[in-house]
N, C-alpha and C positions, 0 to 999 in steps of 0.2 A: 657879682664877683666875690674872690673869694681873697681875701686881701689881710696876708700876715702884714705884722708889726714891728718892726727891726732897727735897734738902734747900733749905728755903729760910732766910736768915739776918735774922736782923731785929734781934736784940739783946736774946734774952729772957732773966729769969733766970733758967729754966727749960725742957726743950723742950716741944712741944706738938705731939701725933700727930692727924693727920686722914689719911682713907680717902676721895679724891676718887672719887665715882664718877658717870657719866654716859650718859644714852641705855639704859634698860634697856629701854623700847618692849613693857610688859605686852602681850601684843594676843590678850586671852580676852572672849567673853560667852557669856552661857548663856541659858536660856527668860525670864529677865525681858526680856532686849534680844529685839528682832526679828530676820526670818531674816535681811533685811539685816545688818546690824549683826553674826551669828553669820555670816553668808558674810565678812566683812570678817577676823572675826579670822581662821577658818582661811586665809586665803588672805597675810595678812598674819606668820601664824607662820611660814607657807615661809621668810620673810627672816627674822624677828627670835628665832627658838628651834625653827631646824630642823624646822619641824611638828611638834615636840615641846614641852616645858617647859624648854628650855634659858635665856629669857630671867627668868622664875620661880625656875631653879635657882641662876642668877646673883648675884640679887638677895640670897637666902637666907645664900650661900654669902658677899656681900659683908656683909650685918649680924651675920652670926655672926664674921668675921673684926674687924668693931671693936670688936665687944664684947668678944673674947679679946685683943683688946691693948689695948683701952683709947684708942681710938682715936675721935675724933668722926666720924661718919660725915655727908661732906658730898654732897648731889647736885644736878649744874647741867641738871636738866632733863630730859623726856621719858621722867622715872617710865612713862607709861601711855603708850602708842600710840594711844589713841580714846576718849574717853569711854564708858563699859560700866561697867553694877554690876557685873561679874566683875572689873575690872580696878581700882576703885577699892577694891573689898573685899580685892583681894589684897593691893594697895600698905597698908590697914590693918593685916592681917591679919603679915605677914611684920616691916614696922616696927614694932608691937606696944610694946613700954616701950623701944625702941632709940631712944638719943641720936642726935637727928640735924638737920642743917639743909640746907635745901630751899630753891631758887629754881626755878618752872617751866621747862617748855619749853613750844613752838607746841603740840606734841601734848597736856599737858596739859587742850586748849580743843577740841581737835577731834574733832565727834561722827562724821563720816563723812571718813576720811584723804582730802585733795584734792578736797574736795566743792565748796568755796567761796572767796571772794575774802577772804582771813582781817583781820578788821579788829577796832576796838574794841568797836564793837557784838557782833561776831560772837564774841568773847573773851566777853563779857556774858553772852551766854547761857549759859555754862553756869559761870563764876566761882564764884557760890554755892556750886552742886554739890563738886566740887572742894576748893574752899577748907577743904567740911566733914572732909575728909579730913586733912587737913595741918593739923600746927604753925607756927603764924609765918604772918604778912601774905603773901599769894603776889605782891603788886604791890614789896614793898620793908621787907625787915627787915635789922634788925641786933642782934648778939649778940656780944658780949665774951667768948674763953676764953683762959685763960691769959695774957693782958695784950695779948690782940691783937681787934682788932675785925671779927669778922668781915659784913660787909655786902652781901647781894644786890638784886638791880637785877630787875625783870622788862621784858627788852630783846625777849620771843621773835619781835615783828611787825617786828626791826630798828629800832625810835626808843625813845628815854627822852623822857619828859613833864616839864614845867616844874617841878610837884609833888615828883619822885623827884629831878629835882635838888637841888633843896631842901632834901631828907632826905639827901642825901647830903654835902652841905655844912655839916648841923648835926652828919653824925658826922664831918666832918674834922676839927671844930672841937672835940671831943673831944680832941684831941692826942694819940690813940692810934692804934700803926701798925695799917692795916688791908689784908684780902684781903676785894677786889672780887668777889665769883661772880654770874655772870650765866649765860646760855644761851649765845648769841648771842654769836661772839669778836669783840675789835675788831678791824680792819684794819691787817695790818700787811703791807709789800711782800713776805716770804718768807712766807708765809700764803697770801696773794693767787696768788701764785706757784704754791706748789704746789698749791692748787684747781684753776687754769685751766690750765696749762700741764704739771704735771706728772700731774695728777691729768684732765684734759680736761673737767673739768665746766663746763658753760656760763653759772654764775654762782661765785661766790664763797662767795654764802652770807656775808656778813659785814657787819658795821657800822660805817659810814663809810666807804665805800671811794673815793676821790677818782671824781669822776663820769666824769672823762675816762679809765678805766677800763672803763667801765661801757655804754660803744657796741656792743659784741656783744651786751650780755643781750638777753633777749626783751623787749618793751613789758610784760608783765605783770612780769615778773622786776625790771626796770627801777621800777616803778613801784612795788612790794615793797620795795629796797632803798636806794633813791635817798635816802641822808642829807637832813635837814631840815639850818639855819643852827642849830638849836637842840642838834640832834645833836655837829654837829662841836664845838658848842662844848664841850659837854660832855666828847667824847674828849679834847679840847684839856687841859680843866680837869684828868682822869683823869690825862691824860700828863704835866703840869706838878705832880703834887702829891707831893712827898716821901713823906709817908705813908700814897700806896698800893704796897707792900712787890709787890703781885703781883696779877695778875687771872686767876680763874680759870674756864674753858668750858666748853660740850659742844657740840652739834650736830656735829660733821662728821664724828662716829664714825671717829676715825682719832687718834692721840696725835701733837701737835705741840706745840714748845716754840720760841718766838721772841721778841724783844724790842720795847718801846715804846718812844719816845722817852727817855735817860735808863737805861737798861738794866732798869727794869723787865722782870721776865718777865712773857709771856701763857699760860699751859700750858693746851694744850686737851687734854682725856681722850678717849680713846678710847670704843671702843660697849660699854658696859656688859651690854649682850643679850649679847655673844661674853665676858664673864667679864674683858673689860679694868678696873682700877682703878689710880689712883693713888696711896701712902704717902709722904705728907709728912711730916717733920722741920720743924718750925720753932723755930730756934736764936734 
């Protein structure tokens, strides 16, 4: 594993160890799924565990590591690569009595990777499934360790709902500091930066990104990512609240660390399939 160092300070009176990890992209099925669905994984393990088990050995290798330190093991997303009883049984199988908190990713919903126009509905179908796998609400939980609150968001189709606002406001209103974990990073201009320009990818990938921005993407990509009025305001409220201490990502499988408004950190984890993780300190 490949495992940064991260201290974040908040003011506790005590520290408290978490094990960010992200994007671990299972991508297994066996003769329950079809041959589709079994053409998908092999061809999908090329990228995410060498055509081997390296994204499996990862994952392994990440729960063994916070159990030997005592470490909460937190992950922002994209456990599974496709929905597949191989891949949900393995996400079981490996997290087993390991402490852990879980906010999805897109890929958590997607039965055929780039099949379809990813929406609410199309989340739906397979939610249940899913959901039976995992600890904690996959739309929006919250958990208290060590005198900090920790609270995820399920952002993966780029918008938060009127609803998770709501919940997120009644845990502000706890008066404890809290880490934000979401999928989806928010929009920050050295973010944005290095996706488009340093990195040449033709969108961002992020949430909220001012629209006039936003003139290159594709009409589909565009229409993917194009913040609501309800969105921004939300970032807004994030950006403005004292007692979010820090928000933390996955999706762009690459480790980035940049600031919100107010010097909030945003730390995004790297790909968890390639043995990237994060250790936190929180002082």
């Amino acid at each position: 594993m490949n495992i940064r160092q991260l201290e974040i300070k908040i003011g506790l009176e005590a520290p408290v160890k978490l094990l960010h990890v992200s994007d671990t992209h299972l991508s297994f099925a066996d003769r329950r799924d079809n041959l589709r669905k079994r053409s998908l994984a092999k061809r999908r393990r090329v990228t995410f565990s060498d055509g081997e088990d390296r994204c499996r050995r990862s994952l392994r290798e990440a729960v063994a590591y916070a159990r030997d330190t005592g470490a909460l093991l937190v992950h922002t997303g994209d456990m599974i690569d496709f929905v597949s009883h191989q891949n949900l049984d393995i996400t079981r199988e490996i997290l087993g009595d390991c402490d852990y908190f879980f906010v999805p990713g897109n890929h958590e919903f997607s039965k055929y990777v780039g099949e379809a126009v990813e929406t609410e509905a199309y989340k739906m179908d397979s939610l249940r499934l899913v959901q039976s796998y995992f600890h904690g609400d996959l739309r929006f939980c919250a958990r208290v360790v060590g005198g900090v609150n920790l609270v995820g968001i399920d952002n993966v189709y780029y918008h938060i709902n009127e609803i998770q606002f709501q919940r997120l406001q009644a845990e502000v209103a706890k008066g404890l500091p809290i880490l934000l974990l979401m999928h989806t990073p928010l929009y920050t201009p050295e973010l944005f930066h290095e996706q488009i320009t340093v990195r040449g990818e033709s969108d961002a990938g992020l949430i909220g990104c001012p629209q006039e921005l936003m003139r290159n993407y594709s009409p589909e990509r565009y229409a993917q990512q194009a913040a609501t009025p309800l969105d921004f305001e939300i970032i807004e409220y994030v950006k403005a609240q004292p007692l979010v201490k820090a928000v933390l990502a996955g999706h762009l499988h690459f480790f980035h660390q940049s600031e919100l408004r107010g010097g909030t950190p945003q730390i995004v984890a790297g790909g968890g399939f390639a043995g990237e993780a994060i250790e936190y300190t929180l002082l």
